[in-house]
N, C-alpha and C positions, 0 to 999 in steps of 0.2 A: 453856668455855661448854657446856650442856645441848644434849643435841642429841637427839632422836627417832630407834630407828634401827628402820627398816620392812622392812629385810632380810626377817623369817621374816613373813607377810601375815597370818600367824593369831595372833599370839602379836607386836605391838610392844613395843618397851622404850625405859623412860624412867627415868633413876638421873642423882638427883642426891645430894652427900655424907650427907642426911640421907636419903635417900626410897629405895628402889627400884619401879619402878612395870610392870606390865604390862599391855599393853592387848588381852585375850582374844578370839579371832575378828575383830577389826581393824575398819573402818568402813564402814558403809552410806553409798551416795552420792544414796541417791533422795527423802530427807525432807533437806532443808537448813535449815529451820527450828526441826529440834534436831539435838542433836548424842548422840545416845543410844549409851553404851558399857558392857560387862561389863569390870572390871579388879580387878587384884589389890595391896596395896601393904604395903611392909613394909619395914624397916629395913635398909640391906645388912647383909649377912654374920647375917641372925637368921633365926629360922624362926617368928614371932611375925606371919603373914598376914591381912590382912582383905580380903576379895572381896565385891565390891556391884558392882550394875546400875545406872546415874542418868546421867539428862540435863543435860552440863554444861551447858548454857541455862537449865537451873534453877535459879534463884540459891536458893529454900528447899533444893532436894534435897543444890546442892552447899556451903551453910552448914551443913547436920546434918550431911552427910558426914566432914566438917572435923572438927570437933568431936568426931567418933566418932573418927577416926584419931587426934588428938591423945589421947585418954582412953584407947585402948587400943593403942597406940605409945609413948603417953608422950614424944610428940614438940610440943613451941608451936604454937599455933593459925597464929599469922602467917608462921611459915615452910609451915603444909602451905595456907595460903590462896597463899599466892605460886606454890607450887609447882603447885599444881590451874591458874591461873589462864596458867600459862606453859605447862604440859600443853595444856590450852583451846587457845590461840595456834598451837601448834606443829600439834596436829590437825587444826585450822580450815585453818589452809594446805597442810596433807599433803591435806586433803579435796580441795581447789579441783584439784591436780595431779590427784590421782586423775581427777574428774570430765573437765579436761582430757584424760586420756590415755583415756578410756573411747569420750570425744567425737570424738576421732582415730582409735581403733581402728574404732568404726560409720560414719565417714563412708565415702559409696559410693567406690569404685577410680576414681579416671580415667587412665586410660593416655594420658600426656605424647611423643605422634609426635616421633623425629627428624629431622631435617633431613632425610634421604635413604628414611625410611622417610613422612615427607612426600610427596616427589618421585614413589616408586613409587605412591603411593595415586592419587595426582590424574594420572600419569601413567596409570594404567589407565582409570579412569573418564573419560579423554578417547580411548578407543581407538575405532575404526571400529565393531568390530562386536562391543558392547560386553556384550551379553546372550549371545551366542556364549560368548563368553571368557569369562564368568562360569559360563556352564555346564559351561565346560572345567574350571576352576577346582573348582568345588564336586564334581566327580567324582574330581581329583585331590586334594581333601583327604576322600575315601574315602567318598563318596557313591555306593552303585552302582549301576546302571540309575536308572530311576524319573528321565531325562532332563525331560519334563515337568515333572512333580510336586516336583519339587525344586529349580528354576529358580520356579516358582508360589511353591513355600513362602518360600524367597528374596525374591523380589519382598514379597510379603505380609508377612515379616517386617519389609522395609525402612520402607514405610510406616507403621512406629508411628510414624518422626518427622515425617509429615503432619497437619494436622489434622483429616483423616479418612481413621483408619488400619482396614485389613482384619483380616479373621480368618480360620480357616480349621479344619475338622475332618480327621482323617485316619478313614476307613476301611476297615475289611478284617478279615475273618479273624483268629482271635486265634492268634498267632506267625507271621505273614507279614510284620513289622518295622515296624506303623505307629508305635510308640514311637521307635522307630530311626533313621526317615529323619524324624524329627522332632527328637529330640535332637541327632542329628547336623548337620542345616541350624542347628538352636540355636545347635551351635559357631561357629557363623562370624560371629554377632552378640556382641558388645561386652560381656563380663561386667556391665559396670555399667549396661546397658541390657536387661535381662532379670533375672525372677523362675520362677525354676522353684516347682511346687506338685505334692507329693503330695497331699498331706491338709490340709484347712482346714474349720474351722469357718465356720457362716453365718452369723457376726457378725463376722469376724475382716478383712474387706473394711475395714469400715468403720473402723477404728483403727489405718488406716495415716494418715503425716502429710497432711496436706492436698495438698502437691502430690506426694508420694514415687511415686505411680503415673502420672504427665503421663509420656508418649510410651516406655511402657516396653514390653517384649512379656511378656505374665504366656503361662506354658506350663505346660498342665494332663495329667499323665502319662497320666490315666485317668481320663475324664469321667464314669466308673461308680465314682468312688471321692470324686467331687466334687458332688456331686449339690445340695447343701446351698448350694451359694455361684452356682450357675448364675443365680439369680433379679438379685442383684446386678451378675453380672458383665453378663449382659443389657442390665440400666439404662447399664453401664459401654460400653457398648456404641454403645448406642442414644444415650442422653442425654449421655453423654461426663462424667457426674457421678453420687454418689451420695450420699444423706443419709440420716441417723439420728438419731429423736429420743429423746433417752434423761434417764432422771432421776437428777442427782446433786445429794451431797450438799456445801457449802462446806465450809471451817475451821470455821464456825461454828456446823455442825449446819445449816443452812435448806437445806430441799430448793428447788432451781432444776431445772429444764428447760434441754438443751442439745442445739445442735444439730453431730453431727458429718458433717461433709460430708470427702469425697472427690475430688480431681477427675481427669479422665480429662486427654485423650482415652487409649487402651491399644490396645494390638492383641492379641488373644488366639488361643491352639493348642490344641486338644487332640485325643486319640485316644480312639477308641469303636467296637465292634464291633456295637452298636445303633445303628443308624441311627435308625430310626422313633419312639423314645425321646426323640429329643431335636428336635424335626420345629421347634419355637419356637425354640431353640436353631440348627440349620442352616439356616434363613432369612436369619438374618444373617451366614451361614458361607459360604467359599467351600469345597465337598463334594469331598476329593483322594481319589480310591480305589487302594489301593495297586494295584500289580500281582500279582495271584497265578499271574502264569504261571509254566511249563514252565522257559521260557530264563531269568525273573529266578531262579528257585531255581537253577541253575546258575550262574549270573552270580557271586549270593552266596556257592554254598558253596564255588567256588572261590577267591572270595575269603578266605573263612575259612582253606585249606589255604594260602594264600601269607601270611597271618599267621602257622601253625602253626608252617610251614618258616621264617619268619623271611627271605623274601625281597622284603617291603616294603620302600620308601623309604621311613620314615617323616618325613626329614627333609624332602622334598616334599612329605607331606602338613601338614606342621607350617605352610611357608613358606607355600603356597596356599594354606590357611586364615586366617595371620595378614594376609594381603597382602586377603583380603576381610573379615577386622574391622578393618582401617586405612581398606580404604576406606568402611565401616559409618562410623566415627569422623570423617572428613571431608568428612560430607557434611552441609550446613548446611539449617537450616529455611528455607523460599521457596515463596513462592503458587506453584501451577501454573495457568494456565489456557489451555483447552481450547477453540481458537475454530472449531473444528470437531464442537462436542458436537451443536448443533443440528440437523446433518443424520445424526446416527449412530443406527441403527435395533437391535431388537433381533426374533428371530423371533417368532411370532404364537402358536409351540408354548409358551413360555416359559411356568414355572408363576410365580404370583407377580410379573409383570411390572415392576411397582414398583422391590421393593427390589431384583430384579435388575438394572433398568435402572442405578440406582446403583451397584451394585457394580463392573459393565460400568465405567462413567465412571472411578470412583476409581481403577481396574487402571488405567486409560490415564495415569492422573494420577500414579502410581506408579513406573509407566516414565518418565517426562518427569521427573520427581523426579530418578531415580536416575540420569540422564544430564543433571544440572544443569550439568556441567562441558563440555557441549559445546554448550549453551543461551547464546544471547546474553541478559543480565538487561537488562530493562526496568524501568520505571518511570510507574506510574500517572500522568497528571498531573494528576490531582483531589487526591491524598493520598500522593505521594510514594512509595508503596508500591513493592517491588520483587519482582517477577515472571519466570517463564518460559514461553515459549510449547509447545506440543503440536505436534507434526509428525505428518505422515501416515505417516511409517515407526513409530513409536509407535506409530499405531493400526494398524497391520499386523502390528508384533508381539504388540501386544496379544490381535488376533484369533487368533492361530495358536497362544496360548496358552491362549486362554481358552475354544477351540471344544469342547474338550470339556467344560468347567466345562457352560459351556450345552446342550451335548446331553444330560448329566446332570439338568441341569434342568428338559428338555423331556419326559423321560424319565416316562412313566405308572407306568413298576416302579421299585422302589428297587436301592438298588448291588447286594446280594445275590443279588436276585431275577433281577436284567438278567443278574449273572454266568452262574447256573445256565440262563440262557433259551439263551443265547449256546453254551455248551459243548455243552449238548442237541443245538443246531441243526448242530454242528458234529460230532457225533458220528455223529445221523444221515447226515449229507453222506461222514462217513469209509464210513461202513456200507450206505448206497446204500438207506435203508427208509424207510418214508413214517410208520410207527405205531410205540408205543413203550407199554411197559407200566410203572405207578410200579417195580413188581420188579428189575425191566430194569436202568431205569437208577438206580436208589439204589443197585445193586452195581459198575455199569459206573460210575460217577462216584463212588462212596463217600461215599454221603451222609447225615447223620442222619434216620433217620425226620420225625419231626414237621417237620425246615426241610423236608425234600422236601413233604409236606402242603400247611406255609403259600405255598411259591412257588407249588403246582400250582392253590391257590385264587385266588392273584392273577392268575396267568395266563388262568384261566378269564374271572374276573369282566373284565378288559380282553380278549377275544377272540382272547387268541393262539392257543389251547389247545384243542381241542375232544377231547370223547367220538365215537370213531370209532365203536364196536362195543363190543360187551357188555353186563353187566348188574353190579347189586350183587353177586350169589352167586357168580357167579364172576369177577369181573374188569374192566375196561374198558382198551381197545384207546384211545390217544390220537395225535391228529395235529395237527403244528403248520399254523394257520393261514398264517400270514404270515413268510419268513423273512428278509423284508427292510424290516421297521417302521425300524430301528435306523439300518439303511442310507440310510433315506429319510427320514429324520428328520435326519439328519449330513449328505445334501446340499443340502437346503433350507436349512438354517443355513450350511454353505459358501456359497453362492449367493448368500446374502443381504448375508454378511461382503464378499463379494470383491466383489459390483456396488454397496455403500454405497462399498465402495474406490474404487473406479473412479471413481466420480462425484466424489467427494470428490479426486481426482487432476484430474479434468475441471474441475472448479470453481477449483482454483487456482491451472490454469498458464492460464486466460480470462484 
């Protein structure tokens, strides 16, 4: 029996006693409606070849074919008809496999939990104190400092599988690791639940499959290299869908209009050392400033030397990593709600109060999410639905996470600006002096000219700042106003958080 043999992918072969056949560059699997082939055929054991291109679906192309090979092989029409037509056969079902195996290779990963790697996942996620331990966790799979912000990022990434899930920008300084303590929280979420993006096109959103992007976390390396797709991801955002109306053309040549839609909901990351750039963009963001301290640059680089020397655990950090993408993977979609939203207040400083307020909400909803395994599940009795409730220790962890998201937010200067206001005041404090010259301190802090400029004009223009003494020709003497805005700003929001608590503790032990 004739058999096809596909061994070499560029170069198939097909020999039967009269025929020998080659099939050059092997086959395309993305037009099924022909079968279009370069091959070569010729006599065994002769060197008498004829090489054509044609669409065995063509019954004219592969009737002249025939006929050529027979006239110049000098081989009967009816055997090289038979022979083309069992070729056909043979391709037609090699095609189907291929497409097959192409359709296996791109389907997403889902990693199949064992029985006992079960047991630990649902056993954690029923622990006491279960955000603790997660932060234990996410440090021992090599997370360093940035306690906070990386417990935040966590959360944040969890809720892609709500159906309204957070986002989040990382700021700082460029090489102070906001790529880093982003990529690395990435690790800990579920390959097949995540899309990392360098680089994208701003049409390239829309020509994913319909539902290919529902509850995924898209993570954007560098929001200054992304600029192009921000507009989209926005809608993705906000609307939780996106559409596109584009003109194509059928089989039949007639132009149609078509609509390509997208659906959400996504929860989206990225990093940007521009703040102010992207002002429409981190409205809908929760704003994570890294830490550019003294002690986390130690923290790190010591970390780095216990890399160097090769006296990590790595296999701790392997387990504690994987031990929170199992519990990423067993955690099922379920309404949260929140019967305590009504009385929960947010400050008066708040810029944006709106979509803050919602943000506020969904963090809470997030947490109650992610502790679904210690939630007794209810049951709507209108629609059968099934539910979890919101607890007041939620909304206590909530607050203690998110006081500073909102102080940030209250905040008149941006992250940059507040840094530089902050070090100044602290500087002076070291130094015991009331006035300060731009000279002074761009050397004493190492600053670039023009950001020392832009902070010293926002400082101005909000009242922190003033012209103590001097003139243009030679100089100006400056003194800070107020050195405790920041301060006082952080306890009216403590104040607020902790007595909406209270009350909310009073109300439902009545």
């Amino acid at each position: 029996m004739n058999k096809l043999d596909t061994s070499n992918p560029n170069n198939y072969e097909y020999t039967t006693k009269q025929l020998e056949i080659h099939i050059l560059g092997g086959l395309k699997t993305s037009k099924l409606e022909s079968l279009r082939i370069t091959l070569s055929v010729q006599k065994p054991n002769q060197h008498n070849v004829l090489r054509h291109s044609l669409d065995l679906y063509n019954d004219n192309q592969v009737e002249k074919f025939t006929r050529t090979i027979a006239e110049r092989l000098e081989i009967g029409t009816s055997i090289t008809r038979q022979t083309l037509q069992t070729l056909t056969k043979e391709l037609e079902n090699y095609r189907f496999l291929l497409i097959e195996k192409e359709a296996s290779a791109n389907a997403p990963f889902y990693k199949e939990l064992s029985a006992t790697e079960l047991r630990a996942a649902e056993a954690f996620l029923k622990k006491k104190n279960l955000l603790e331990s997660t932060n234990e966790l996410i440090g021992k799979s090599g997370v360093i400092g940035e306690t906070t912000n990386r417990l935040l990022m966590y959360l944040i990434f969890t809720s892609r599988k709500t159906n309204n899930p957070l986002h989040c920008i990382s700021l700082g300084s460029s090489g102070v690791g906001k790529t880093h303590l982003q990529s690395k929280v990435a690790e800990l979420i579920p390959e097949e639940d995540k899309i990392e993006i360098t680089v994208l096109s701003a049409n390239a959103f829309y020509y994913f499959n319909r539902t290919e992007l529902q509850h995924k976390l898209i993570l954007i390396e560098d929001l200054d290299g992304a600029e192009s797709v921000l507009y989209p991801l926005r809608e993705l955002q906000s609307k939780k869908r996106i559409t596109k109306t584009v003109v194509h053309k059928d089989a039949k040549g007639t132009t149609k209009t078509i609509h390509l839609t997208v659906e959400g909901p996504v929860s989206v990351a990225g990093c940007t050392t521009q703040e102010s750039i992207y002002e429409d963009n981190s409205n809908r963001n929760f704003l994570l400033y890294i830490d550019e301290s003294s002690e986390q640059d130690k923290r790190i680089m010591n970390y780095q030397r216990l890399i160097s020397a090769g006296k990590l655990n790595e296999q701790e950090q392997f387990e504690a990593a994987e031990l929170l993408r199992n519990a990423q993977r067993v955690l099922k979609p379920i309404k949260v709600i929140n019967p305590f939203a009504e009385y929960l207040e947010l400050p008066q400083s708040v810029f944006k109060p709106r979509r803050t307020n919602s943000h506020y909400l969904q963090f809470i909803e997030a947490i109650t999410f992610y502790k679904q395994y210690q939630r007794e599940q209810k049951a709507n009795e209108d629609t059968g639905e099934m539910y979890i409730e919101t607890t007041i220790e939620d909304i206590q962890e909530a607050n203690e996470l998110i006081q500073e998201v909102l102080l940030r937010k209250s905040d008149l200067l941006n992250g940059a600006c507040r840094q530089f206001f902050e070090r100044l005041k602290t500087h002076l404090k070291q130094k015991g002096e009331s006035t300060f010259t731009n000279s002074e301190i761009r050397r004493t802090l190492r600053l670039n000219p023009s950001n020392q400029k832009r902070y010293m004009v926002q400082l101005q223009l909000a009242d922190l700042i003033r012209k103590a003494k001097g003139n243009k020709r030679k100089g100006y003497l400056y003194e800070v106003v107020s050195y405790d805005d920041y301060k006082d700003t952080n306890k009216q929001i403590e104040i607020l958080l902790n007595t909406t608590l209270k009350n909310l503790e009073v109300q439902s032990s009545s």
